[in-house]
C-alpha atoms as one frame of an Amber mdcrd trajectory, in Angstrom:
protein
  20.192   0.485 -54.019  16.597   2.770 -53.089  16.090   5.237 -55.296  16.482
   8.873 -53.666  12.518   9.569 -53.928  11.958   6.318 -52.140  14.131   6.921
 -49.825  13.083  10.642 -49.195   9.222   9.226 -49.109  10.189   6.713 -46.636
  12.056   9.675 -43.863   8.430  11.373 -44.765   6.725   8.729 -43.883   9.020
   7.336 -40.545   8.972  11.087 -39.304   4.781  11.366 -39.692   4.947   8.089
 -37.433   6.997   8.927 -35.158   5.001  12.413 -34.373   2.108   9.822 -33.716
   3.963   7.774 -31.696   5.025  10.904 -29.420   1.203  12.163 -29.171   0.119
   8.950 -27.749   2.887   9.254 -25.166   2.341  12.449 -23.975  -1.549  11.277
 -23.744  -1.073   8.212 -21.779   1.511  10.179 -19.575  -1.075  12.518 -18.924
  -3.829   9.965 -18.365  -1.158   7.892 -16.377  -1.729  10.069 -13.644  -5.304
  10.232 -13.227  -5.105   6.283 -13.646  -2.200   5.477 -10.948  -4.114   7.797
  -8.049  -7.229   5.622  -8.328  -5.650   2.864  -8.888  -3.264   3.367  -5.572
  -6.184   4.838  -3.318  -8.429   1.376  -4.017  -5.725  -0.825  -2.731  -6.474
  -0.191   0.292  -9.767  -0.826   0.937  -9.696  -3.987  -0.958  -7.028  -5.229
   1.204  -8.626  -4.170   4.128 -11.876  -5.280   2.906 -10.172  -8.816   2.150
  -8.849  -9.224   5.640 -11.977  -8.712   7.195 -13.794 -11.007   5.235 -10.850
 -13.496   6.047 -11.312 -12.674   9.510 -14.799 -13.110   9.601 -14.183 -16.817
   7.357 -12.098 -18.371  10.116 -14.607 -17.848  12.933 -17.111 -19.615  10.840
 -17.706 -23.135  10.991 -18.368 -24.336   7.630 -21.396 -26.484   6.771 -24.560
 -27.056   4.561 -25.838 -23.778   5.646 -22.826 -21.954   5.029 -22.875 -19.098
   2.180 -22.300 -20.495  -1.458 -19.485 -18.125  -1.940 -17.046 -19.404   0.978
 -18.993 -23.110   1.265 -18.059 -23.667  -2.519 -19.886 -26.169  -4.347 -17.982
 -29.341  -2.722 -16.141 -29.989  -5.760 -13.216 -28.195  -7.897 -13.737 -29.861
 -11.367 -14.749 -26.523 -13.274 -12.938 -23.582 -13.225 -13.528 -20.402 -14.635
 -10.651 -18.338 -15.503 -11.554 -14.017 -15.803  -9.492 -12.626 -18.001  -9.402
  -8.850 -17.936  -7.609  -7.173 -20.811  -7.824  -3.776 -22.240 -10.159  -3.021
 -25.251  -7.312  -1.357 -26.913  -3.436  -2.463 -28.346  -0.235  -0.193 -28.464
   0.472  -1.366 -25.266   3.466  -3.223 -25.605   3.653  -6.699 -23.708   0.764
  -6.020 -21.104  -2.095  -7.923 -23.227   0.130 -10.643 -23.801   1.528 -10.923
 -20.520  -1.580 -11.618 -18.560  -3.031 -13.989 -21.264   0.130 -15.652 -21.021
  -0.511 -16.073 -17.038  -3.552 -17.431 -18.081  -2.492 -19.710 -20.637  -0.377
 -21.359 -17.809  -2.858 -21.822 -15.454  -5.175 -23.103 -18.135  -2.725 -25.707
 -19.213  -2.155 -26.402 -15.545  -5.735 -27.924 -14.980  -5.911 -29.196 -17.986
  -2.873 -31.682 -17.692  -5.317 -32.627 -14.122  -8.113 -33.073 -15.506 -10.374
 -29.937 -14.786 -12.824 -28.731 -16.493 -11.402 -24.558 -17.998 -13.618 -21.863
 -19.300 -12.696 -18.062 -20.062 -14.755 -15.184 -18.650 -13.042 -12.286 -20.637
 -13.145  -8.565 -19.715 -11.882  -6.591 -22.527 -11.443  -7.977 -25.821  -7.856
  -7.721 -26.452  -6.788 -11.400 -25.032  -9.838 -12.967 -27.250  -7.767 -13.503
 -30.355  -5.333 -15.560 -28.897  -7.451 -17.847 -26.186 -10.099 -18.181 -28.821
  -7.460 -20.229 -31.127  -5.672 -21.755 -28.583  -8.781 -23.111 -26.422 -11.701
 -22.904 -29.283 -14.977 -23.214 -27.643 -14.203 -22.390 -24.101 -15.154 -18.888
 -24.299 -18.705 -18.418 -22.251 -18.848 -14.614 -22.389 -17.086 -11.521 -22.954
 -17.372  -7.877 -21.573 -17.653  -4.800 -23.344 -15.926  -1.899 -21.962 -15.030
  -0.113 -24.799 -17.741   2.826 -24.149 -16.287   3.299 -20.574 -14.175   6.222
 -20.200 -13.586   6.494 -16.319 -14.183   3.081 -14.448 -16.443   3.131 -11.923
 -17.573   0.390  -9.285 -21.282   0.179 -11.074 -19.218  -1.230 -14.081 -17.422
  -4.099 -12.102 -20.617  -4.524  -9.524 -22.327  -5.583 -12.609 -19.770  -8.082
 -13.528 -19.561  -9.540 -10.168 -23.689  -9.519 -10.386 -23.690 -11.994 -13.661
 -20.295 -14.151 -12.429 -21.908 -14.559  -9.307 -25.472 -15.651 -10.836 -22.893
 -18.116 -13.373 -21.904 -19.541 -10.097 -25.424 -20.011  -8.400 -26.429 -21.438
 -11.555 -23.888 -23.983 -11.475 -22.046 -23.213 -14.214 -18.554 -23.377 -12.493
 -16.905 -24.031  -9.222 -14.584 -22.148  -8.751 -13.401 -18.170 -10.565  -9.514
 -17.011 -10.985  -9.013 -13.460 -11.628  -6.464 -12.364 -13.877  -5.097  -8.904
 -14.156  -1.929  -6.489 -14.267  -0.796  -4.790 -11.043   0.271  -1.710 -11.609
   3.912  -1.338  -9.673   5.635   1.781 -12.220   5.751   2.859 -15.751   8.347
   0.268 -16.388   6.534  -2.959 -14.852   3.537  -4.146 -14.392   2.927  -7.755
 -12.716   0.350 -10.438 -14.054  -1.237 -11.377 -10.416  -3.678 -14.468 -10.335
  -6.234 -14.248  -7.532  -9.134 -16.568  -6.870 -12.357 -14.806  -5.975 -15.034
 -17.407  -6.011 -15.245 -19.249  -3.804 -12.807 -17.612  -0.828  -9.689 -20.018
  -0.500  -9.673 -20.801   3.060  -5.444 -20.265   2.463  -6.342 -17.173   2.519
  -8.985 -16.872   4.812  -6.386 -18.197   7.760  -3.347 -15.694   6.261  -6.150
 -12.868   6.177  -7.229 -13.392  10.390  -3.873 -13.623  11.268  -2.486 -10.111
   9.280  -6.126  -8.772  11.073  -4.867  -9.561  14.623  -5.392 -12.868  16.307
  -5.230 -11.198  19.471  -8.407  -8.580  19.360 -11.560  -9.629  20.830 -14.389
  -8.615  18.040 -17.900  -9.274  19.238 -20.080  -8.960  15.959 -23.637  -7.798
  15.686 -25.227  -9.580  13.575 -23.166 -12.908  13.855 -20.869 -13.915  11.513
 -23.574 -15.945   9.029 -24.995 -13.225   8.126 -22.197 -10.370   7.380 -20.597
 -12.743   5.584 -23.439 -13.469   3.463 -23.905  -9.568   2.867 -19.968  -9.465
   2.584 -18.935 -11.674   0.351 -20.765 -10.486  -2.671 -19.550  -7.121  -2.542
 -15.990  -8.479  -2.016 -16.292  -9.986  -5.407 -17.346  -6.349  -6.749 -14.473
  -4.898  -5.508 -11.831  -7.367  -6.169 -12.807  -6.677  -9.691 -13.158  -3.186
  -9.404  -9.603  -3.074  -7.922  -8.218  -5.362 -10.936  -9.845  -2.976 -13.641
  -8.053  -0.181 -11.932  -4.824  -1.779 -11.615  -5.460  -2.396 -15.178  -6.048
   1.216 -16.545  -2.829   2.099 -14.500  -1.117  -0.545 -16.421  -2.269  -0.259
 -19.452  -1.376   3.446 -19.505   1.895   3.422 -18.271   2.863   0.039 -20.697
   1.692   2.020 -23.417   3.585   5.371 -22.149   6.595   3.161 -22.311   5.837
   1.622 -25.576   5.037   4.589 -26.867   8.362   6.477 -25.911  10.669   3.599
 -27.177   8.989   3.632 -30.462   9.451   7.251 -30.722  13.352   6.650 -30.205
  13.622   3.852 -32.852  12.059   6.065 -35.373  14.454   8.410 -34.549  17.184
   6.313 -35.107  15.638   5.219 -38.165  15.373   8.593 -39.459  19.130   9.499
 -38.973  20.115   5.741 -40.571  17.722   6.836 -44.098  19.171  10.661 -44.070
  22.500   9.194 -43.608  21.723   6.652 -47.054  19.532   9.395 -48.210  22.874
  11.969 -48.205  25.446   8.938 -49.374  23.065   8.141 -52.428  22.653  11.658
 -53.360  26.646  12.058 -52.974  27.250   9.261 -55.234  24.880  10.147 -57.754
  26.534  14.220 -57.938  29.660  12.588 -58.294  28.553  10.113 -60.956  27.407
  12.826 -63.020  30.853  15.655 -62.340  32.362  12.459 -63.352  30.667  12.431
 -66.825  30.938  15.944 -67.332  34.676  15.848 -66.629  34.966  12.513 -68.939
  33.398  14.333 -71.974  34.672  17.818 -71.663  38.223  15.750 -71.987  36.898
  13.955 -74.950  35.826  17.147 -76.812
């Protein structure tokens, strides 16, 4: 049975957690907010932004002189899969959860015979994909010194993937990421960004309006080849905000049940704490009784 100063340390030391625990709530709550506005207000432009592209893709016939970016490279052998993670823990499953989405596509094309390498943004999904695939790690972004994500920081991510891609490096880029949806859940989306999946392309001209008549000046050729880099840009840019949101409202939640388990591990050791304590008092009444009766 604990001794009553370990047990008395141990409440000390639950109860100093848990007042940790319930700081870093109220701070993610607070920068929860902040996070979920910018988050919600970039959805729609990179929707938007997405359909037009798509819209723009299905009047185009493509050929050798095609962009890069919707063309692809005529092949599908190497993929690159962008990981973005957050570049701190405490945030209960969201880490795990997209580099688990990750995992599985990884393994998919694999088992078919494709080529995978990891583009990582953030370095919390590193640990895991670096064991698991050794090697296949070409790069890794540091956003640790960013405090408020702006669209310079994912522009310049889109600026080296897309020079990887020109390069020949890969043929085709998945984006992985959380989308924010409440507090409680947060969904690991896949999206391919490089090139644009012609699936998507058709979906994205008919949710425009099949029925408008759009005369385009310049033609299509060229705003697509103005387009389509800056859709990259803010594909990402959208992910790394759906990621803040996430990340701040998994660790709001993480934070808060933590706070209640130490809780309830603070009322289970004062509970021993008080038994202990009982049973020692009575121990010793006992042994004052038991020799005042032998004097």
């Amino acid at each position: 049975m604990p001794s009553l100063k370990s047990l008395k340390v141990r409440i000390t030391s639950v109860k100093s957690t848990q007042k940790i625990t319930k700081a870093m709530k109220m701070v993610a709550a607070a920068k929860l907010r902040r996070a979920q506005q910018a988050a919600e207000a970039g959805r729609p432009y990179a929707e938007r932004l997405s359909a037009v592209m798509s819209s723009l893709a299905s009047k185009v016939t493509i050929g050798p002189e095609s962009p890069k970016l919707l063309a692809g490279t005529g092949s599908d052998q190497r993929h690159l899969l962008v990981v973005a993670t957050s570049e701190r823990g405490l945030a209960g499953a969201f880490n795990s959860n997209i580099v688990k989405l990750a995992r599985k596509t990884a393994d998919e094309l694999i088992a078919q015979g494709k080529d995978v390498k990891f583009y990582l943004i953030g370095k919390k999904g590193r640990a895991v994909i670096a064991r698991l695939y050794p090697g296949k790690i070409v790069h890794q972004v540091d956003q640790s010194h960013i405090k408020n994500i702006a669209f310079s920081d994912a522009h310049e991510v889109s600026q080296d993937l897309i020079k990887r891609y020109e390069g020949g490096e890969f043929d085709v880029a998945h984006l992985f990421f959380a989308k924010f949806q409440s507090a409680l859940a947060q969904i690991p989306t896949e999206l391919q960004i490089i090139p644009v999946p012609l699936a998507a392309a058709n979906d994205g001209a008919a949710a425009a309006g099949a029925s408008a008549a759009v005369e385009y000046e310049p033609d299509e050729e060229a705003i697509l080849t103005e387009l389509l880099p800056r859709n990259v840009a803010v594909q990402l840019f959208r992910a790394m905000l759906e990621n803040a949101a996430s990340e701040q409202g998994s660790r709001m939640t993480a934070m808060d049940n933590a706070t209640r388990n130490a809780g309830d591990m603070i009322n289970r050791l004062t509970i021993q704490y008080n038994r202990t304590r009982q049973a020692a008092i009575t121990t010793e009444l006992v042994e004052i009784i038991s020799g005042a009766e032998a004097l």
